[in-house]
N, C-alpha and C positions, 0 to 999 in steps of 0.2 A: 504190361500196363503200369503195375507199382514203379517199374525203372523210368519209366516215361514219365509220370507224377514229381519223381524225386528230381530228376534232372530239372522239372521246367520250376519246380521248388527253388532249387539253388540257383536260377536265374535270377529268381525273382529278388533272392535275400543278394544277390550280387546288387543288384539293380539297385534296390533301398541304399544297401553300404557305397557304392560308389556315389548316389545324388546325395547322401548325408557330408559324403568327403568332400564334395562339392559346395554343397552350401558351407561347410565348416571355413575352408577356405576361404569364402565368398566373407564368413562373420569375422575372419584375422586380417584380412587385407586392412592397411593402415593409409592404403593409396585408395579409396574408395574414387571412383573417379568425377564426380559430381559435386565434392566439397572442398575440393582446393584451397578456391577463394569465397568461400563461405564463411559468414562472420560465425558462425557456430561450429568450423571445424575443429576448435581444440576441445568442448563436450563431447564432441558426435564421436570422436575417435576414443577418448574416454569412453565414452559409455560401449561401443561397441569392444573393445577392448574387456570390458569387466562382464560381458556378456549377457547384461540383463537386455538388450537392444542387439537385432542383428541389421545386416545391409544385405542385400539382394542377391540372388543369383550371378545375374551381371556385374557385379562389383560397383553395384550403385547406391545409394541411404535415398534418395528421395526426399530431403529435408525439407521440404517446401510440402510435403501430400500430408494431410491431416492427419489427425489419429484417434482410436474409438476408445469411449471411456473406458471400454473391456480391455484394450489393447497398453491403455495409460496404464491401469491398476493392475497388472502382468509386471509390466515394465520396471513398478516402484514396489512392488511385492518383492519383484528377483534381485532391486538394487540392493536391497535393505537385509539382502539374504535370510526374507521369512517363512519357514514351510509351510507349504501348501501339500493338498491332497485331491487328486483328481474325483470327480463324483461319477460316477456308471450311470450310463443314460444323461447324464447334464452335458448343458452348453460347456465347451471349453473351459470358458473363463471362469466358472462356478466357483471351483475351489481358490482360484484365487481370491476372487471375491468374497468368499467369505474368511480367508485368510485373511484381506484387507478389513473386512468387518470385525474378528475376533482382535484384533491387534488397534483397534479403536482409530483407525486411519480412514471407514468408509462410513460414512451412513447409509443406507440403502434408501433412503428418504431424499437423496440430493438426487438419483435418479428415476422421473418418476415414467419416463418415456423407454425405458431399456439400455440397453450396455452396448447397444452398436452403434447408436449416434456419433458422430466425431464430439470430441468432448472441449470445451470451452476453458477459455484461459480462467476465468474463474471458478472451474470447478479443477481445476488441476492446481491452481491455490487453496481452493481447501481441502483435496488431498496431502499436498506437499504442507502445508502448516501442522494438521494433524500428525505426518509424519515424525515433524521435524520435532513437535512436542513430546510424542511417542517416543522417539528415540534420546530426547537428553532432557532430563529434568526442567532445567534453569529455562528451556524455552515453553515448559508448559505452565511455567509460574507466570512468564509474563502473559501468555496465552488467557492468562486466567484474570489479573490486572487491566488486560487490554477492551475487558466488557464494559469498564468507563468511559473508553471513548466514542464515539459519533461521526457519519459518515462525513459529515464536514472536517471529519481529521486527517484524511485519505487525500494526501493533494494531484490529486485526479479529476481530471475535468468530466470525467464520466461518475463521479461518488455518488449520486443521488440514486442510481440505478443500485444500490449495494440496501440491504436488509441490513436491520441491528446483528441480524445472528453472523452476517457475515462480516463484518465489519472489524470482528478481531481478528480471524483466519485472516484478513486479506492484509491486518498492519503488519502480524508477522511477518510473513513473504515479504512485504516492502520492506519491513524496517533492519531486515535479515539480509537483503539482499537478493532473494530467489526470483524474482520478480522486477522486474523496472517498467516504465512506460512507455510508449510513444514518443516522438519529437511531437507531436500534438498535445503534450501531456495529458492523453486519454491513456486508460492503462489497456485498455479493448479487453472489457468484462465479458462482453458478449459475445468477442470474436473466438473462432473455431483456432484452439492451439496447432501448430503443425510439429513434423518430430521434431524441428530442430529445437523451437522451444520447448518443447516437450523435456529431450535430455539437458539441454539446457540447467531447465528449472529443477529437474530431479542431484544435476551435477552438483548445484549451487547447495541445495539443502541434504547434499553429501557433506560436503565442504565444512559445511554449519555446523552439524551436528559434531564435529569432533570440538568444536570451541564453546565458550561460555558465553549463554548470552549477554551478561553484564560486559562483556570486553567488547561489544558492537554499543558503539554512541546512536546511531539510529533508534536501536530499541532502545535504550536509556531515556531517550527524551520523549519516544510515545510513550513508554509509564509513566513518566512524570507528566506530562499531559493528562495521561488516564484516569491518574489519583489527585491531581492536583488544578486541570486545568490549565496550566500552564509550564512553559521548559526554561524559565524564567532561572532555576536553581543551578541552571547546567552552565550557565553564563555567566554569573558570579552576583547574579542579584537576588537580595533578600526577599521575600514574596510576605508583604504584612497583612493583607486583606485574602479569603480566602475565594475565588474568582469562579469555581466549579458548581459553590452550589446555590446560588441565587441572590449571594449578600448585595452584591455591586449593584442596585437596582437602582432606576429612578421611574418615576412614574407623575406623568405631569400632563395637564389637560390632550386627552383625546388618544394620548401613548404610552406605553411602557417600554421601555430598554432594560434589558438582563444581560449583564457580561457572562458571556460560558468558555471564554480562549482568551489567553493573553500569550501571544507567540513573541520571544525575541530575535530576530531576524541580522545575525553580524555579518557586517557587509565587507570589511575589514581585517584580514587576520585569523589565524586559528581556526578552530570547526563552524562550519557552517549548519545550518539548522536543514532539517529534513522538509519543513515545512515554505520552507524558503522559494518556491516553486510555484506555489499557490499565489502570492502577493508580487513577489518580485523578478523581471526579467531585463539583459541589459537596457531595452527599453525606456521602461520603468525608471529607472537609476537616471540614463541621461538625463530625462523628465526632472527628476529631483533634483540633478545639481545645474542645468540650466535656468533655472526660475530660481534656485538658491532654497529650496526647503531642504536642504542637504547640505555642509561644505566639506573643503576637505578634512575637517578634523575631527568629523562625525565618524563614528565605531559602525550606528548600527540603525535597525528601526524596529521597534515596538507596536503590533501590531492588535489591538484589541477588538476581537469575536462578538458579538450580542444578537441577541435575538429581540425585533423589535415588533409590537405589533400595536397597531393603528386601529381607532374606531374610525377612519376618516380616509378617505384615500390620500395618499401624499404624490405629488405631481413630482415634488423639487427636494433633492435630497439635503438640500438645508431643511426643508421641514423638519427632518427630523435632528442634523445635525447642529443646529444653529447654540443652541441649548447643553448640548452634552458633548465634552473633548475631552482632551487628554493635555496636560500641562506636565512638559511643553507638549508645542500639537504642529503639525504637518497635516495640510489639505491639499491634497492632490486630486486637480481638478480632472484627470483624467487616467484612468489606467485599464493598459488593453488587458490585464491578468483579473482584474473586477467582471469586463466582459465575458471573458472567457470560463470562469468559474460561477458567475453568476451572483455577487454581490454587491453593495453600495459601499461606497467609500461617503465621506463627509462632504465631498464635491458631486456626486456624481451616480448616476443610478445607473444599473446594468441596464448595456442594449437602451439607454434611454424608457426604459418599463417603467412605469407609475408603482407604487409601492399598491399594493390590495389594500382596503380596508378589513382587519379578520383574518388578516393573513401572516401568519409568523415570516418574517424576512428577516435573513442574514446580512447585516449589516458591519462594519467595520467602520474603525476611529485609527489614527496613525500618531504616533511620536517618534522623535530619533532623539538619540545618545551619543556624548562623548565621555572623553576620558575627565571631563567635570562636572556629569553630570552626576547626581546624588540623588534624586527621585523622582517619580514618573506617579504622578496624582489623576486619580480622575476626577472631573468635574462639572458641574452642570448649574444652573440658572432657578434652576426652582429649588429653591432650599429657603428653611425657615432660618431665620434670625440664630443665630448662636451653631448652625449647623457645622459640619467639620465634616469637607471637600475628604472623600478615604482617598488616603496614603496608599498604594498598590505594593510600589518597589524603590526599595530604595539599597544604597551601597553599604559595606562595610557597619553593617550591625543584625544582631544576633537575628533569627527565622522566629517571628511570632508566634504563641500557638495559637 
């Protein structure tokens, strides 16, 4: 009987070691046969390569089938090569998870439904940002900087759906690169990530963390956003008025305007703004230089943010803009990227919507630049006798404090 035992024993330990040699195989293959012409097969074969992600029995990855928040925080524990410890009696994923928790990567308060769910492209952003600050200093400073801005900084057509807490996890991923959007320019906060973005995005904030975040222009110009309000300094203009915290105000029967953005938008030459997305598409552009609020010797356009709100309902977005511009100023009577994000230009109201009375609305004022242009004033209509129009930007003189 003991011989009988031991023999079907060592079937059994054949049995395991041969479907291990199998799957092992299954995790080398570099020919996975399902991602050929997949736009993620240079991550996918990365990641399964370094072993934190394997591919199927079949020699398939499945890049398109989803994946459980348990399964993500496994994933970017083993990328990161963090130890973990299995728990006796726990779920699988236990000790990862609390591996991902001691290493300040998880909050267990972002899942409040459990660890099987497939997990959403915004919560794999604020895994991968935590990560990404975890592992190199310089990105947890801006991490920390990025609590200045506001989900109208996020040029995504879906931002309104983002909380203030999230709003700086999700600019690193963008402004780092981990992350991009839609051809809708929706970033799909809501939508369920699949593996391929999954390694994807783990690849990207591999990638990241060996370099400095100050050497990424993207994240350069959201802190300077963050602290300043505007990215004004990164394009070589002097910023004399401070735009962030309420000075630029007017307030004149029935309204109030508060500038909180001044974006400079180069249309021309050299880096382009991250923000560029939001306001402008080639669309856009033709619009401008058909009707001539554009020519050819203009660099750029200057885009100024405010928050206005009304005791009065406004039907016609001259109500509000009739009175308040930007010198020089561009009125563009129409733009699909005002639609699509949901704000007023000085022509033109989203979707044709009446402004609320009591309702804070994001509204926007426009200028463009060239190479003689010297300063960009704002200015308004209700001013007393002896008032002085504030100076915002202007060229080649010293940063006011």
């Amino acid at each position: 009987m003991l011989k009988r035992w031991t023999s079907l024993f060592v079937v059994l330990i054949l049995a395991i070691v041969t479907f291990a040699s199998v799957r092992a195989e299954a995790v080398q293959a570099k020919d996975l046969s399902d991602i050929a012409k997949h736009w993620a097969k240079s991550a996918i074969e990365q990641a399964v390569a370094k072993g934190y992600v394997t591919g199927y029995p079949d020699e398939t990855f499945k890049p398109n089938n989803t994946v459980s928040r348990a399964e993500f925080i496994k994933m970017l524990v083993d990328s990161l090569g963090y130890p973990h410890q299995d728990v006796p009696g726990g779920k699988w994923w236990r000790g990862y998870v609390d591996a991902a928790v001691s290493m300040n990567i998880h909050d267990e308060t972002d899942f409040k439904d459990g660890y099987d769910q497939p997990i959403t492209r915004l919560e794999v952003m604020r895994l991968t940002a935590r990560a990404l600050a975890g592992a190199n200093p310089s990105y947890n400073d801006g991490l920390t900087a990025f609590d200045g801005l506001y989900n109208g900084d996020i040029p995504y057509t879906d931002f309104r759906s983002l909380t203030q807490k999230d709003v700086p996890l999700v600019a690193l991923t963008m402004g780092s690169g981990i992350v991009e959007g839609y051809e809708d320019l929706s970033a799909g906060f809501d939508m369920t990530a699949t593996r391929a973005e999954a390694v994807t995005m783990i690849e990207r904030m591999l990638a990241m963390k060996e370099k400095d975040a100050d050497d990424t222009f993207a994240l350069r110009e959201l802190k300077d956003v963050a602290e300043t309000g505007t990215n004004a300094d990164l394009f070589g203009w002097d910023v004399l008025t401070t735009i962030n915290d309420g000075h630029v105000k007017v307030s004149y029967p029935s309204r109030t305007l508060v500038m909180k953005r001044l974006y400079v938008l180069p249309i021309k030459g050299g880096q382009h703004s991250l923000f560029e997305q939001k306001f402008i598409d080639k669309d856009m552009l033709n619009y401008l230089y058909s009707y001539e609020y554009l020519s050819d010797g203009d660099q750029g356009i200057i885009v100024g943010v405010a928050g206005l709100t009304s005791s009065i309902d406004l039907k016609y977005a001259r109500d509000w803009s009739a009175n308040s511009y930007f010198n020089p100023e561009i009125r563009p009577f129409y733009s699909n990227m005002a639609d699509k994000f949901g704000y007023s230009t000085a022509e033109s109201l989203p979707l044709n919507e009446s402004i609320k009375k009591n309702v804070k609305t994001e509204v926007s004022m426009w200028s463009s630049y060239n190479d003689n242009t010297k300063t960009i004033s704002f200015q308004n209509n209700y001013v007393n006798e002896g008032d002085v129009y504030p100076l915002i930007l202007q060229k080649g003189v010293t940063k006011s404090e």
